[in-house]
C-alpha positions in Angstrom: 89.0 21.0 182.3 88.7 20.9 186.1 91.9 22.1 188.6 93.0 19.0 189.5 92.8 17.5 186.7 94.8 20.1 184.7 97.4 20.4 187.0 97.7 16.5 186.6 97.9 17.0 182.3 100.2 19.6 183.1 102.6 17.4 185.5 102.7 14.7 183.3 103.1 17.1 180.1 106.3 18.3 182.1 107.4 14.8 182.6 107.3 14.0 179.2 109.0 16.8 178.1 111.7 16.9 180.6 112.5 13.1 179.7 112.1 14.0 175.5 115.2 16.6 176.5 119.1 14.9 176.2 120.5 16.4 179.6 122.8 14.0 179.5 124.7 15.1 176.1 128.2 14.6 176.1 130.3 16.8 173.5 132.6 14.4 170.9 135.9 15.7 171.6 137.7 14.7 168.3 134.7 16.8 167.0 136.5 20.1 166.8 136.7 22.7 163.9 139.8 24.4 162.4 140.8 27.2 163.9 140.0 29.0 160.9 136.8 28.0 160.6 136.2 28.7 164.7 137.4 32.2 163.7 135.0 33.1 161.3 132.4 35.5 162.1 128.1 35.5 161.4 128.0 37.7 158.5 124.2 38.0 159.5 124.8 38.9 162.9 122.6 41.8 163.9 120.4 40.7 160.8 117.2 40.2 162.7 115.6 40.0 159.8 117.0 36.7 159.2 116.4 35.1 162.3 112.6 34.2 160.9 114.2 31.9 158.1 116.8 30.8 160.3 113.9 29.1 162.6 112.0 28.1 159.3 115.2 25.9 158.3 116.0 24.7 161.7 112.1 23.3 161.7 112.9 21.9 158.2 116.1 20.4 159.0 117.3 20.0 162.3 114.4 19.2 164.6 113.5 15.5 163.5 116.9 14.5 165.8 117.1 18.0 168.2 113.4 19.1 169.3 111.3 21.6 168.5 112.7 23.0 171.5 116.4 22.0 170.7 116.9 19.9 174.1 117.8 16.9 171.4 115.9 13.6 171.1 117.7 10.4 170.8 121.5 10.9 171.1 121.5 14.2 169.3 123.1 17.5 170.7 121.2 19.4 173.3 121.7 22.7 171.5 120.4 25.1 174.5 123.6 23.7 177.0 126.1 25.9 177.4 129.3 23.1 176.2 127.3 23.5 172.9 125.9 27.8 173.4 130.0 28.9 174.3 131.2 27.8 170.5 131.7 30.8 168.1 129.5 30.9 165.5 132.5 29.9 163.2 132.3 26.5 164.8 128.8 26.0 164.8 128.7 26.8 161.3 131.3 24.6 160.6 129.8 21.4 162.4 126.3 22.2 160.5 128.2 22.3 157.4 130.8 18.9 158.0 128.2 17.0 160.3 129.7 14.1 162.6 128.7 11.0 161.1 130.2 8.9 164.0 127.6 10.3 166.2 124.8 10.8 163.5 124.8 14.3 162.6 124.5 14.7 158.5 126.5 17.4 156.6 124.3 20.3 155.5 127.0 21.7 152.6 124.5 20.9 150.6 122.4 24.3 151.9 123.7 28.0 150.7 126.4 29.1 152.8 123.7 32.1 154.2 121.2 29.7 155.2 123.6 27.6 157.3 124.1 30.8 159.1 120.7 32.0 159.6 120.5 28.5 161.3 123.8 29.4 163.9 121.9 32.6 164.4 118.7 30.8 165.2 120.2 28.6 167.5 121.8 31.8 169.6 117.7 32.5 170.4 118.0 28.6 172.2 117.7 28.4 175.7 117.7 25.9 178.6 114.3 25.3 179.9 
């Protein structure tokens, strides 16, 4: 493929992209996990071992509505912001497990315990573009 016209896939590959991405994600406030739950600690933390399936069940479950990328499609959480990045693990884990169906996001209770947090550890390795 010539220069120019690389640079031009390129360009518009970026457009697309940066347009696929939901900048514009605005956090549910009545969304908001037990204190409990917000103070529970990754048991796999420091696991990296587990960070492999954690991607292989974020592919499986969670990029249809958030990206490959996790910027979010649709209306869905852009998971690499740092409103969603600052919750504790405890709350992420709780939101993956509860869902918000007033905004679309299923429970995932229906996954071992473990494998919801391989997914909160995967989505620490998420980062803005």
């Amino acid at each position: 493929m010539n220069t120019p016209l690389r640079a031009a896939a390129l360009a518009l590959w970026f457009a697309v992209a940066a347009g696929a991405q939901n900048g514009a994600y605005v956090q549910d406030s009545k969304w908001t996990s037990p204190e409990s739950a917000a103070a529970r600690s990754n048991p796999l933390a420091g696991h990296e071992e587990a960070l492999g399936g954690g991607g292989k069940l974020f592919r499986r479950h969670c990029v249809e509505c958030h990206g490959v990328d996790g910027t979010g499609k649709k209306k869905a959480a852009n998971l690499t912001l740092p409103i969603v990045q600052s919750q504790s693990d405890g709350t992420l884990h709780w939101k993956i497990t509860n869902g918000n169906p007033d905004r679309g996001m299923p429970s995932f209770s229906r996954l071992p315990e473990l494998q919801r947090w391989q997914i909160v550890l995967y989505l620490r390795t998420l980062t803005s573009p």
